[in-house]
DSSP file (Angstrom, degrees, kcal/mol; ACC not computed):
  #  RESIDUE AA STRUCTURE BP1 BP2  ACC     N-H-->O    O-->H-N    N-H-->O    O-->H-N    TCO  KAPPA ALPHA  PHI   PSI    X-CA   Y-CA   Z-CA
    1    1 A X              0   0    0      0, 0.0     0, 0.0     0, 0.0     0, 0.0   0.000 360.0 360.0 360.0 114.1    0.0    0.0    0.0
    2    2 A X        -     0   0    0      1,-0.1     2,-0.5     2,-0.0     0, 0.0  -0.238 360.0-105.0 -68.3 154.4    1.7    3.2   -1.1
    3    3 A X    >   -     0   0    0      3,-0.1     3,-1.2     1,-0.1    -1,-0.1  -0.890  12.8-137.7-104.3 138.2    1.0    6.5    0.9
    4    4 A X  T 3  S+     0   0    0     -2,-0.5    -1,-0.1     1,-0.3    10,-0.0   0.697 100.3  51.4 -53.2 -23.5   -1.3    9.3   -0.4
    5    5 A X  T 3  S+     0   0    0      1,-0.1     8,-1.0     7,-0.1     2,-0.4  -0.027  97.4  76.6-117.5  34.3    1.1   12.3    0.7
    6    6 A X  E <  S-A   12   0A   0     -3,-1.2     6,-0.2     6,-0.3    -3,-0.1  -0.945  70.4-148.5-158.6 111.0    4.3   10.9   -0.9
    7    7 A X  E >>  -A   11   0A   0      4,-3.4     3,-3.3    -2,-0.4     4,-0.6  -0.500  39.0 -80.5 -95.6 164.6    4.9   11.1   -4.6
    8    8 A X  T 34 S+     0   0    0      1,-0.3    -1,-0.1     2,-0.2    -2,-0.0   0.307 127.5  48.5 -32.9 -22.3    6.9    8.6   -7.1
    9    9 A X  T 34 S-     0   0    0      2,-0.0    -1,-0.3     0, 0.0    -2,-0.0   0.342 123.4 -96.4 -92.9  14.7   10.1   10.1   -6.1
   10   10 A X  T <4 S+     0   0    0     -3,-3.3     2,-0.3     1,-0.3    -2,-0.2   0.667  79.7 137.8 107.8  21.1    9.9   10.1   -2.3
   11   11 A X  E  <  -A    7   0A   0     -4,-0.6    -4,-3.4    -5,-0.0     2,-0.4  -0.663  56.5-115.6 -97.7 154.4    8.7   14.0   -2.2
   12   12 A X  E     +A    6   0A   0     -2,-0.3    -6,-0.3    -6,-0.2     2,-0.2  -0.643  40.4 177.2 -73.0 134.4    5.7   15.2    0.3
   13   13 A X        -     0   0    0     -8,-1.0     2,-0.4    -2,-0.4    -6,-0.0  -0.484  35.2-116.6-112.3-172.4    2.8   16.3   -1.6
   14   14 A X        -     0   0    0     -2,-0.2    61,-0.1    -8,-0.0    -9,-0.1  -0.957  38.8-110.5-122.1 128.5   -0.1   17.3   -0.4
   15   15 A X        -     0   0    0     59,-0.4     2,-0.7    -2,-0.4   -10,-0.1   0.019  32.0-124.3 -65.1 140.4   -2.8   15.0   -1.6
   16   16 A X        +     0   0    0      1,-0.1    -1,-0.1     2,-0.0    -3,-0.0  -0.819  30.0 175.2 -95.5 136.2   -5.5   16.8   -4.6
   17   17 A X        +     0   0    0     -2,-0.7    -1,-0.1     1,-0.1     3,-0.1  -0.420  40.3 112.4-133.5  48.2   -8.7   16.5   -3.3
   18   18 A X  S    S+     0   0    0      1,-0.1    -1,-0.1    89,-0.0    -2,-0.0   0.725  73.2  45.3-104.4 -37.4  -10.3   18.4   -6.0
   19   19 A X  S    S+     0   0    0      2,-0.0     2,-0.2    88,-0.0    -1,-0.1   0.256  93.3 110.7-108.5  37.9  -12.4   15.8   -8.0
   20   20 A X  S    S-     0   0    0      1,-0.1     2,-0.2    -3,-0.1    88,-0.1  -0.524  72.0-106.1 -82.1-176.4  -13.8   14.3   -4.8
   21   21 A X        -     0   0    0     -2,-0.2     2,-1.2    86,-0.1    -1,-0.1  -0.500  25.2-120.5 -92.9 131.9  -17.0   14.5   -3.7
   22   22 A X        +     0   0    0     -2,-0.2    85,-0.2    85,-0.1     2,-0.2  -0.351  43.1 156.1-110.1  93.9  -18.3   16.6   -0.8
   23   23 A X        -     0   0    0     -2,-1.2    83,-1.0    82,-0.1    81,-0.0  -0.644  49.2 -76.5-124.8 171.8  -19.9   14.9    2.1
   24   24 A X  E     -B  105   0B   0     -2,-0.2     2,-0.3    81,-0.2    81,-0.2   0.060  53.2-165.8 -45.4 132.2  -20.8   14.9    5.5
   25   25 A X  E     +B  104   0B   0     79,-3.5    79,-0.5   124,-0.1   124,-0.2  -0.680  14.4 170.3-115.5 154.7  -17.6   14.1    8.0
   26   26 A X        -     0   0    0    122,-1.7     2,-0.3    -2,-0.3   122,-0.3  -0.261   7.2-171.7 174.7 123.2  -17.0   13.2   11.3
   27   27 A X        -     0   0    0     83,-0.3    75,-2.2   120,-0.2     2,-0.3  -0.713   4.0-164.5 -82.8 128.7  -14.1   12.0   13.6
   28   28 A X  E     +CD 101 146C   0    118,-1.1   117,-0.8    -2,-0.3   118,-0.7  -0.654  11.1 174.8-118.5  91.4  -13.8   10.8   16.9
   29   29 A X  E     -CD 100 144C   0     71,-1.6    71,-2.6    -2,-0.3   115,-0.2  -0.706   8.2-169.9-105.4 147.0  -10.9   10.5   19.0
   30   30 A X  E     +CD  99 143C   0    113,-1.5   113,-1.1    -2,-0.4     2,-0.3  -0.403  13.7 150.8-119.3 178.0  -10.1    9.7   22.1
   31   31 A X  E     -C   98   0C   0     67,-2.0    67,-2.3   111,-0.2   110,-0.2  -0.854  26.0-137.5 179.1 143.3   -6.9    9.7   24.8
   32   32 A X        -     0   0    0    108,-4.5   108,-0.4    -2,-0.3     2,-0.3  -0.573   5.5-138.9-123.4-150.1   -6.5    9.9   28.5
   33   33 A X        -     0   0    0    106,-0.2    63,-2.5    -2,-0.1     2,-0.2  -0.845  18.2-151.0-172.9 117.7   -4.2   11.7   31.0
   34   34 A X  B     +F  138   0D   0    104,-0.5   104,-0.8    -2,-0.3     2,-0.3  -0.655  27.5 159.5-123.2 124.7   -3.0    9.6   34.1
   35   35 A X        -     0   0    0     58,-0.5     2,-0.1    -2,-0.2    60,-0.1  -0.930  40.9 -72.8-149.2-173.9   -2.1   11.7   37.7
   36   36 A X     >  -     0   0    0     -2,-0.3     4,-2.4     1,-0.1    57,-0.1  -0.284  42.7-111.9 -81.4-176.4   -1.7   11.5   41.1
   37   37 A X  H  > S+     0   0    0      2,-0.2     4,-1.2     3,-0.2    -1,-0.1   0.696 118.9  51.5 -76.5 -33.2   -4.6   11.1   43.5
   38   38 A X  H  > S+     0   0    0      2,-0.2     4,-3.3     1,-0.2    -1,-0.2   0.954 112.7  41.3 -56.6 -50.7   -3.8   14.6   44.7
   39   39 A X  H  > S+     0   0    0      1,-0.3     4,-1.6     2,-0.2    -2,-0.2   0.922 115.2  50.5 -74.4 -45.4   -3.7   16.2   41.4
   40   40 A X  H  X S+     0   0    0     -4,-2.4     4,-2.3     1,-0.2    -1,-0.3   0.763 105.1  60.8 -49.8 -42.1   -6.8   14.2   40.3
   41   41 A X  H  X S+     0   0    0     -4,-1.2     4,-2.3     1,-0.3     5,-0.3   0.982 109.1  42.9 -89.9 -61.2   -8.5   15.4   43.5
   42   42 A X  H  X>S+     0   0    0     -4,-3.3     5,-3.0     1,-0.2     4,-0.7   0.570 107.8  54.9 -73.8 -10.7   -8.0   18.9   42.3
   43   43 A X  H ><5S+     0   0    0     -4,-1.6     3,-1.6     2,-0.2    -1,-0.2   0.988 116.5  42.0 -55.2 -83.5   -9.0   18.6   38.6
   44   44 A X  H 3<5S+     0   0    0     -4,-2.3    -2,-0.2     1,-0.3    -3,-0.2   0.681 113.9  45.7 -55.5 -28.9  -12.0   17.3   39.6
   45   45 A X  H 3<5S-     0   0    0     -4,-2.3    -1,-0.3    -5,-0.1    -2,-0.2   0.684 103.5-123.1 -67.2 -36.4  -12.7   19.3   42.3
   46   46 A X  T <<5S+     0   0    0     -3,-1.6    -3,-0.2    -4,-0.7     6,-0.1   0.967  74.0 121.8  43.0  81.3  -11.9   22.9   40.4
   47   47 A X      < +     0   0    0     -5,-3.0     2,-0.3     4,-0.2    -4,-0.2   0.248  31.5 139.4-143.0  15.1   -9.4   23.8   43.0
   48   48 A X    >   -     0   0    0     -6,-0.5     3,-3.9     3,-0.4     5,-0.0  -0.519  64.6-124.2 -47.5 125.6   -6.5   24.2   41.1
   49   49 A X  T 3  S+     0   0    0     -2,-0.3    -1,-0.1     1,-0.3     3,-0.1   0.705 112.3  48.6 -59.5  -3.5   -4.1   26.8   41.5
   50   50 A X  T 3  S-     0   0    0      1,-0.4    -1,-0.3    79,-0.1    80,-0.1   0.190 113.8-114.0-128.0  37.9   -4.6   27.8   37.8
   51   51 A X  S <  S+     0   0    0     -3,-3.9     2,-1.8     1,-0.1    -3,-0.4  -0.260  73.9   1.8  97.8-152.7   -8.2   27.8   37.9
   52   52 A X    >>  -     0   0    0      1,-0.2     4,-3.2    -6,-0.1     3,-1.3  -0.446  65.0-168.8 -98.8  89.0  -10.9   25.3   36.0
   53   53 A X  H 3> S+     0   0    0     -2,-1.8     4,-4.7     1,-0.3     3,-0.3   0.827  79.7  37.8 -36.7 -69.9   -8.4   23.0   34.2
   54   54 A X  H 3> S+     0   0    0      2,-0.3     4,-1.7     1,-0.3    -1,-0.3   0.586 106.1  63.7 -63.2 -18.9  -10.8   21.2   32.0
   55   55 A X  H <> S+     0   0    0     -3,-1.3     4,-1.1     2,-0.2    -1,-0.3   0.815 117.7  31.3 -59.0 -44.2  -12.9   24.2   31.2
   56   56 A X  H  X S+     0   0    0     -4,-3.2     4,-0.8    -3,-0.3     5,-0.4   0.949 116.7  56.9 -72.8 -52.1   -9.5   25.7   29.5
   57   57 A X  H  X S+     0   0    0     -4,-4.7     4,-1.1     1,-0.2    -3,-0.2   0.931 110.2  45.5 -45.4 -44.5   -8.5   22.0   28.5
   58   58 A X  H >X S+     0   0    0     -4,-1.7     4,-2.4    -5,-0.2     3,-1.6   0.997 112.2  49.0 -60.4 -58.8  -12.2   22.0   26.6
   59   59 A X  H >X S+     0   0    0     -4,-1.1     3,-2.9     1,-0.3     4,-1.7   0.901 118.6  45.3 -38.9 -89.7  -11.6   26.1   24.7
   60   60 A X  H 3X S+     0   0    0     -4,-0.8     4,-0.6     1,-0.3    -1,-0.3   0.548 110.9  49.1 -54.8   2.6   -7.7   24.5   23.4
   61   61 A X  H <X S+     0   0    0     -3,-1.6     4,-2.8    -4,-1.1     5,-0.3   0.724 119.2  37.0 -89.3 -40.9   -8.8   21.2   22.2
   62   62 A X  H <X S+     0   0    0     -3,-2.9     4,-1.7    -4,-2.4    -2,-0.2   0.992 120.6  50.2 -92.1 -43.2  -11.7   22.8   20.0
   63   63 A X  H  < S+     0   0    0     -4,-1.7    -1,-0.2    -5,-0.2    -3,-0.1   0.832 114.1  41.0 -12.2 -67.9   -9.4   25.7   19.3
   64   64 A X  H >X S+     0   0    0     -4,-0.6     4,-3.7     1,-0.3     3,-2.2   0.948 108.0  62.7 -56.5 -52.0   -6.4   23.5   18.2
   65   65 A X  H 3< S+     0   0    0     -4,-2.8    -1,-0.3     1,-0.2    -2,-0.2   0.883 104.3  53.0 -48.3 -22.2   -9.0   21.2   16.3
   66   66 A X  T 3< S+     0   0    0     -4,-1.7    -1,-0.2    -5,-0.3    -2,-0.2   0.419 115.5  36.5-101.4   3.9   -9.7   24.6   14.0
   67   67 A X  T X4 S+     0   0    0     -3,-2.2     3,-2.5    46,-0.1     2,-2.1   0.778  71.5 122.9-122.7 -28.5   -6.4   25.2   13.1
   68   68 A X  G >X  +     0   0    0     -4,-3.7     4,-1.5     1,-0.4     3,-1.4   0.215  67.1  66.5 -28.0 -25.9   -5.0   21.9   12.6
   69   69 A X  G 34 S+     0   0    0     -2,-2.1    -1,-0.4     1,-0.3     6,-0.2   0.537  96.9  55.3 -87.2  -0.9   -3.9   22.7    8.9
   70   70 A X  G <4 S+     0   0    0     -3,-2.5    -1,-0.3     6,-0.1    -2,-0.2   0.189 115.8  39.4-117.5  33.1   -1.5   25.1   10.0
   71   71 A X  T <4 S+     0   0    0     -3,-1.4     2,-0.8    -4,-0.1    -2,-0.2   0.380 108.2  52.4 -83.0 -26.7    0.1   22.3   12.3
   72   72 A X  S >< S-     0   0    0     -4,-1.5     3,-2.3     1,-0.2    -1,-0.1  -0.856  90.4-141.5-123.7 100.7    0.1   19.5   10.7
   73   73 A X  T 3  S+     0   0    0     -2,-0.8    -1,-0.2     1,-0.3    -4,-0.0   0.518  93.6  31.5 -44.0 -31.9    2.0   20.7    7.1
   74   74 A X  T 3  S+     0   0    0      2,-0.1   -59,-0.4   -60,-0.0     2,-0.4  -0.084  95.5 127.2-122.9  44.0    0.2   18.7    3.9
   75   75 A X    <   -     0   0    0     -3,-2.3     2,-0.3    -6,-0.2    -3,-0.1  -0.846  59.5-130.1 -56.7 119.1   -3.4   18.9    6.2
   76   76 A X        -     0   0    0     -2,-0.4     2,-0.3     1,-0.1    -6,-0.1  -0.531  20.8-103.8 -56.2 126.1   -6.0   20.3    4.2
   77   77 A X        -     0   0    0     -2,-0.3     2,-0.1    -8,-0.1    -1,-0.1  -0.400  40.8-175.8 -72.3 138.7   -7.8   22.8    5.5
   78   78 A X        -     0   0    0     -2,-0.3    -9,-0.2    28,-0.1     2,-0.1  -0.654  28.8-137.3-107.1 173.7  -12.0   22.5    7.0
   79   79 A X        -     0   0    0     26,-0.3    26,-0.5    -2,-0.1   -13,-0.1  -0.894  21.5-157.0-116.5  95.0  -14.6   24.2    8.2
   80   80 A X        -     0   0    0     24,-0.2    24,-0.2     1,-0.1     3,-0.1  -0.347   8.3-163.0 -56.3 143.2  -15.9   22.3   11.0
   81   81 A X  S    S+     0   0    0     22,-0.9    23,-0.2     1,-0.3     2,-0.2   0.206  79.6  16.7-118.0   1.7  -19.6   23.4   11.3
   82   82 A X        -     0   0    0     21,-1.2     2,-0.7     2,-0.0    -1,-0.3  -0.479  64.5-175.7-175.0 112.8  -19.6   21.5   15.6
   83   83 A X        -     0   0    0     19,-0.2     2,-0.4    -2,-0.2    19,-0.2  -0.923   4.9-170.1 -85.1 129.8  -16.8   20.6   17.6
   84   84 A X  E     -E  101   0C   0     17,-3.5    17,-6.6    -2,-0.7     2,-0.4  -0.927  13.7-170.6-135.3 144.1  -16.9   18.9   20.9
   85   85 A X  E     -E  100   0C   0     -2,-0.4     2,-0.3    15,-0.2    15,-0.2  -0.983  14.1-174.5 -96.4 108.7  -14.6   17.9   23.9
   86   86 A X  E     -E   99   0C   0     13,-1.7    13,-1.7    -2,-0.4     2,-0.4  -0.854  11.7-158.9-109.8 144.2  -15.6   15.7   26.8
   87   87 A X  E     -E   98   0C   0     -2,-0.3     2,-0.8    11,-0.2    11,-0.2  -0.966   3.5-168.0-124.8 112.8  -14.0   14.9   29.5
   88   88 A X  E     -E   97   0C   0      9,-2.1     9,-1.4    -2,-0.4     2,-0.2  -0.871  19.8-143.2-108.2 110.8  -14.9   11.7   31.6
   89   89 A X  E     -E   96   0C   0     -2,-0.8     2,-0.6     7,-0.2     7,-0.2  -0.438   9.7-161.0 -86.3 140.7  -13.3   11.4   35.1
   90   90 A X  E > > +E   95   0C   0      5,-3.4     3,-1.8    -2,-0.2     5,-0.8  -0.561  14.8 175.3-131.8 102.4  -12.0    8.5   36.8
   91   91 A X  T 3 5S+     0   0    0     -2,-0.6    -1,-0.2     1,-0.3   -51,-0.1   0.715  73.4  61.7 -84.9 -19.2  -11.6    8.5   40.0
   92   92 A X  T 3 5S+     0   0    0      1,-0.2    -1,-0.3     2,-0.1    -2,-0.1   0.507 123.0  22.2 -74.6   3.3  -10.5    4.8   40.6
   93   93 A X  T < 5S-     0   0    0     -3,-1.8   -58,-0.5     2,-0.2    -1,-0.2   0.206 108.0-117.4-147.1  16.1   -7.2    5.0   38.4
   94   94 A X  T   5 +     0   0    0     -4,-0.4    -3,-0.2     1,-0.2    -4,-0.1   0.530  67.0 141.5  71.9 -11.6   -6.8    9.2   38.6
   95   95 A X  E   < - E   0  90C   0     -5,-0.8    -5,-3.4   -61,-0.1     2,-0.3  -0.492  53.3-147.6-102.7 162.8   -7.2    9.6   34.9
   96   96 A X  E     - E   0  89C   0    -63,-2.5    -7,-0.2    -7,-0.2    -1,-0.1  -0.804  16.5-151.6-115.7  69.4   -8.9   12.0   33.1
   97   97 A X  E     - E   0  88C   0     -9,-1.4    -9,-2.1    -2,-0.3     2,-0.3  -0.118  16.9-159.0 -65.4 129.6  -10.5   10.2   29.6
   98   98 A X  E     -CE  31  87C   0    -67,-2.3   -67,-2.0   -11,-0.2     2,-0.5  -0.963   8.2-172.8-116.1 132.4  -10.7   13.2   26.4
   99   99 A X  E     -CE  30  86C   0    -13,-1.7   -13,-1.7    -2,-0.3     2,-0.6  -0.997   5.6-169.6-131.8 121.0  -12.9   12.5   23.9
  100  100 A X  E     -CE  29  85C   0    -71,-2.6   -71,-1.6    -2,-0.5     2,-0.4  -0.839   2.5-175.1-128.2 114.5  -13.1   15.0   20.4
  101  101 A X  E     -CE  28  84C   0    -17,-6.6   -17,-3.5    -2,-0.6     2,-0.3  -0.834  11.9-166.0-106.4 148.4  -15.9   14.5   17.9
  102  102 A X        -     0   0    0    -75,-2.2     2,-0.3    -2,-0.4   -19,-0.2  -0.846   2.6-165.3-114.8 146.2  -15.5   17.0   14.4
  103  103 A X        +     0   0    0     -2,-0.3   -21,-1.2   -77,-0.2   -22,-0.9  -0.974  14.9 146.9-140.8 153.2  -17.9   17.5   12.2
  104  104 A X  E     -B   25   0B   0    -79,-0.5   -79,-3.5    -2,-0.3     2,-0.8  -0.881  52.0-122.9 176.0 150.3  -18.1   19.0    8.5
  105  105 A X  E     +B   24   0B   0    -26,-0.5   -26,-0.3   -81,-0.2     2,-0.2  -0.833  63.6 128.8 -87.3 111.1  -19.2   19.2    5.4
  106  106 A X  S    S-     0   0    0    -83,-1.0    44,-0.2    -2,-0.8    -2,-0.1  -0.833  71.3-119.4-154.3-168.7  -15.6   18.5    3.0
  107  107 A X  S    S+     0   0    0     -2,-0.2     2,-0.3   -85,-0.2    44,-0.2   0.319 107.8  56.4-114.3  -3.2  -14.0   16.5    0.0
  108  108 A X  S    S-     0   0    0     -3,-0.1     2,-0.1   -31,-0.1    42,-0.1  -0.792  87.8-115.3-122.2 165.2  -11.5   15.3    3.3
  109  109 A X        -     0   0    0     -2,-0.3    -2,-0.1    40,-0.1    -1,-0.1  -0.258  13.1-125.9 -76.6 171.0  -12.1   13.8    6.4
  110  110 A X  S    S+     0   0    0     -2,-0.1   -83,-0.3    -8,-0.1     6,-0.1  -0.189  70.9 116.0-108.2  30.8  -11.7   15.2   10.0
  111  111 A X  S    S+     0   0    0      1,-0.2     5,-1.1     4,-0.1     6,-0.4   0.965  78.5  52.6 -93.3 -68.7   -9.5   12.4   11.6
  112  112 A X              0   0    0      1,-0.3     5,-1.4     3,-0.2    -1,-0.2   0.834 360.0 360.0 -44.3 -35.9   -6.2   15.2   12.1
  113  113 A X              0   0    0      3,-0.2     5,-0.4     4,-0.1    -1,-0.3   0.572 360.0 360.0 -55.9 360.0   -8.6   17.6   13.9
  114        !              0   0    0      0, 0.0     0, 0.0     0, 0.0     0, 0.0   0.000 360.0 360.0 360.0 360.0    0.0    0.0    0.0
  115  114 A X     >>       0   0    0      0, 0.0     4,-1.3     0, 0.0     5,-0.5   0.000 360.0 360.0 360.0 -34.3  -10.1   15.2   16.5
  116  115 A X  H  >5 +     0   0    0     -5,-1.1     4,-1.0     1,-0.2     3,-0.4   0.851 360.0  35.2  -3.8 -68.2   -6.5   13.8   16.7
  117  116 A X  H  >5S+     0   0    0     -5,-1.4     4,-1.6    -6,-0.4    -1,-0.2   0.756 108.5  62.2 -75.5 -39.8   -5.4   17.1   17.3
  118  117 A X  H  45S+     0   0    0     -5,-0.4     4,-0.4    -3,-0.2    -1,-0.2   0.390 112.7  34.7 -74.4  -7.6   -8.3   18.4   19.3
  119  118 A X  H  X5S+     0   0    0     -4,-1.3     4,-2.2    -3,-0.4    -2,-0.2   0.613 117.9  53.5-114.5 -24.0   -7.8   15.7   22.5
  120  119 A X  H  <<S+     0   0    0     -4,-1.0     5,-0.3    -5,-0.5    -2,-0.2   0.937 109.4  43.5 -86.0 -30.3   -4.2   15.7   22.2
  121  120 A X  T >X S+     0   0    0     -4,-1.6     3,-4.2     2,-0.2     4,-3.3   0.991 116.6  54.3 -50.8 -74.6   -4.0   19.5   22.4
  122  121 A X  H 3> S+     0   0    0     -4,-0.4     4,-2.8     1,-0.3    -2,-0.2   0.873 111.7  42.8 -22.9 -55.4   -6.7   19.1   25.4
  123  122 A X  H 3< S+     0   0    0     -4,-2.2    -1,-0.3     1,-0.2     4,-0.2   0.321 106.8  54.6 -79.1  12.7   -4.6   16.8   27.1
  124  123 A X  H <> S+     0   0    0     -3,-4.2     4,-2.0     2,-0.1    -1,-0.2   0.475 104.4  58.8-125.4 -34.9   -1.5   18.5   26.7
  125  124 A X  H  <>S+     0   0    0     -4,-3.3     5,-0.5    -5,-0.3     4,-0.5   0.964 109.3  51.3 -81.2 -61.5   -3.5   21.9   28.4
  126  125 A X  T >X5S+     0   0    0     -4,-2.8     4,-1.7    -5,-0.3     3,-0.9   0.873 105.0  52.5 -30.5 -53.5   -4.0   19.5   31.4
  127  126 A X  H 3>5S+     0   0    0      1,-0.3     4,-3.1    -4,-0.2     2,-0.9   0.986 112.2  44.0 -39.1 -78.1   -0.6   18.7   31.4
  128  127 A X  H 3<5S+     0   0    0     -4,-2.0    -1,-0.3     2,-0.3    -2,-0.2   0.005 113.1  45.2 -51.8  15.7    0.3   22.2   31.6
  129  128 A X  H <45S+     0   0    0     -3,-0.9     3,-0.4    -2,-0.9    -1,-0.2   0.394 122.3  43.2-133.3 -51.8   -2.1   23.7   34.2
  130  129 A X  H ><<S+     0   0    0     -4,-1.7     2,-3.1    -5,-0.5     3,-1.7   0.976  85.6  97.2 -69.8 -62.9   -1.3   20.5   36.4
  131  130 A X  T 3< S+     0   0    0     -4,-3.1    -1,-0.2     1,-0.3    -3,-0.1   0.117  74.7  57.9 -57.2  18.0    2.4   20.1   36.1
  132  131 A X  T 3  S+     0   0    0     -2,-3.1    -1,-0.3    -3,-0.4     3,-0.1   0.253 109.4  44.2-127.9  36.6    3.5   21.6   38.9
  133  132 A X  S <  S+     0   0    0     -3,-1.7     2,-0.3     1,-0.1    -2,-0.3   0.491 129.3  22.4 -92.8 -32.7    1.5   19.4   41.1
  134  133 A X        +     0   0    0     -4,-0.4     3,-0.5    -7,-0.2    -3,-0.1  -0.892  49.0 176.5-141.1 103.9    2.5   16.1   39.1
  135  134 A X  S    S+     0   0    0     -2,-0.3    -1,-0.1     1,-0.2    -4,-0.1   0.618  83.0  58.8 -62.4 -21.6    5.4   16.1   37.2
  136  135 A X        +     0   0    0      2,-0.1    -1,-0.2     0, 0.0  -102,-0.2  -0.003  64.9 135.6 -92.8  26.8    4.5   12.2   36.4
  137  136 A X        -     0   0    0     -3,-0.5     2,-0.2     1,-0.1  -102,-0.2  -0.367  44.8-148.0 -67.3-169.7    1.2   12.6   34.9
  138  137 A X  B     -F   34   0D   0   -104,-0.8     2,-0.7     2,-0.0  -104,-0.5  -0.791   5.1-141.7-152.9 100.8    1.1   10.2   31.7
  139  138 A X        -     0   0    0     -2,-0.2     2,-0.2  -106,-0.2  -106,-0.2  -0.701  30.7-178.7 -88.9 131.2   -0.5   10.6   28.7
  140  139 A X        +     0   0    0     -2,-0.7  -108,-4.5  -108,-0.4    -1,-0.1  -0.766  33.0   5.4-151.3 125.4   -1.7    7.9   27.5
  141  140 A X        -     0   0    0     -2,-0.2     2,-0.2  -110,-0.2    -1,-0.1   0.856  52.5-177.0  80.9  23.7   -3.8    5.9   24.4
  142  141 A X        +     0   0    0   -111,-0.1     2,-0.2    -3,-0.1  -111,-0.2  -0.520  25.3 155.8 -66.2 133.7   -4.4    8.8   21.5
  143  142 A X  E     -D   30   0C   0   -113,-1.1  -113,-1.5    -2,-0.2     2,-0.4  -0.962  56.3-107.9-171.3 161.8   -6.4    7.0   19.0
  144  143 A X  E     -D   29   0C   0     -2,-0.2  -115,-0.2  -115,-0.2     3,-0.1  -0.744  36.5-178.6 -82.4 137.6   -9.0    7.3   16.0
  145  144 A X  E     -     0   0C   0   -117,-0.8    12,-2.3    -2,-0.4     2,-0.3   0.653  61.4 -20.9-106.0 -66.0  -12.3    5.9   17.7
  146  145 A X  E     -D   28   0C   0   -118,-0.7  -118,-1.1    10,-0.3     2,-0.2  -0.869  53.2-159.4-176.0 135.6  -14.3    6.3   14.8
  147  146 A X        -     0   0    0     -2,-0.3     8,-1.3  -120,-0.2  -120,-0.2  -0.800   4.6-175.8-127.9 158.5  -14.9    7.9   11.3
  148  147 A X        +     0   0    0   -122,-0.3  -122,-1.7    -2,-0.2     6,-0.1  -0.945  45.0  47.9-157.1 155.9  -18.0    8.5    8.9
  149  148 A X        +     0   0    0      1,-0.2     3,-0.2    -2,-0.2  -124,-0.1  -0.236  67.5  37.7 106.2 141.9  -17.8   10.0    5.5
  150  149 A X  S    S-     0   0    0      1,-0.2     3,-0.4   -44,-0.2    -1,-0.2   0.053  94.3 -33.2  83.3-166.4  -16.3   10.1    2.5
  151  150 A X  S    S+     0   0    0      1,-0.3    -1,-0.2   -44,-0.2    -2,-0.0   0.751 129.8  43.2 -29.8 -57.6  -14.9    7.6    0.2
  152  151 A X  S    S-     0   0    0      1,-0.3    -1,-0.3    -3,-0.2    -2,-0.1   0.169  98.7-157.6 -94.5   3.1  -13.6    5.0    2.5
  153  152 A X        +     0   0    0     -3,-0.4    -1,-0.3    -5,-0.0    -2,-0.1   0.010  40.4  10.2  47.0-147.9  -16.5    5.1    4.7
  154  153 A X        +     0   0    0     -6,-0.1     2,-0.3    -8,-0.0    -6,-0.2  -0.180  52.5 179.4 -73.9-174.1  -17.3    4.2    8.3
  155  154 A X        +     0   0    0     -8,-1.3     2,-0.1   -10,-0.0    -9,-0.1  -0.640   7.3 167.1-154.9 163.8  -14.2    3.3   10.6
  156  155 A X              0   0    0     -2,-0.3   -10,-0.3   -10,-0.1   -11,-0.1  -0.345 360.0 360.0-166.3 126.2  -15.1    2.4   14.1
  157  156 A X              0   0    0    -12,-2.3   -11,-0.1    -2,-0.1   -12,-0.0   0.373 360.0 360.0 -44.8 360.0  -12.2    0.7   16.5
């Protein structure tokens, strides 16, 4: 299986997506974020010393998800018409489970946004938390499930 973003002599292209088709998208991906009991306590609680972690974590995941083509270099750009970030706590292992569904009308999919949009999220956790737990661990970025296009559904 050849890759789409890599031409006959080994250069990066950016794939033409001009005589597809344009239909409804949507990505979901998921990932979680591993702490201490302390740090967990206070995420959940919103008593962190830099205020309501997952409320910022939610804003930079859908944020990141809306730029994503100017991270991630031969990414096309969308217009997502509804991102969302959820956050599911667990208190029996400390972690903090991220979930990012994308949505759009396009000739490309939305798998690099939610990709982008939970790992961004979880990386704003990181950062708001890390100096209460230098060990947190992020953990488990993955495509959940896709609809749309060519290639159809996907589901894990």
């Amino acid at each position: 299986m050849g890759f789409s973003h890599i031409d006959s002599n080994g250069n990066a292209v950016m794939v033409d997506v001009g005589e597809k088709e344009v239909t409804k998208r949507k990505a979901v991906a998921a990932g979680s974020i591993c702490m201490s009991p302390e740090c967990f306590a206070s995420v959940r609680d919103g008593t962190s010393k830099k205020g309501a972690v997952l409320s910022v974590a939610r804003v930079a995941g859908i944020m990141a998800a809306k730029r994503t083509s100017d991270l991630i270099p031969l990414c096309h750009p969308l217009n997502p018409s509804k991102i969302t970030v959820e956050f599911t706590l667990h208190p029996e292992t400390c972690e903090v489970k991220t979930v990012c569904a994308v949505c759009c009308e396009a000739k490309t999919g939305a798998e690099m946004e939610a990709l982008t949009g939970v790992t961004v999220a979880l990386l704003t956790v990181y950062d708001m938390c890390k100096a209460a737990d230098r060990s947190m661990k992020i953990n488990n970025i993955h495509l959940v499930e896709k609809t749309g296009g060519k290639s159809g559904h996907y589901k894990l």
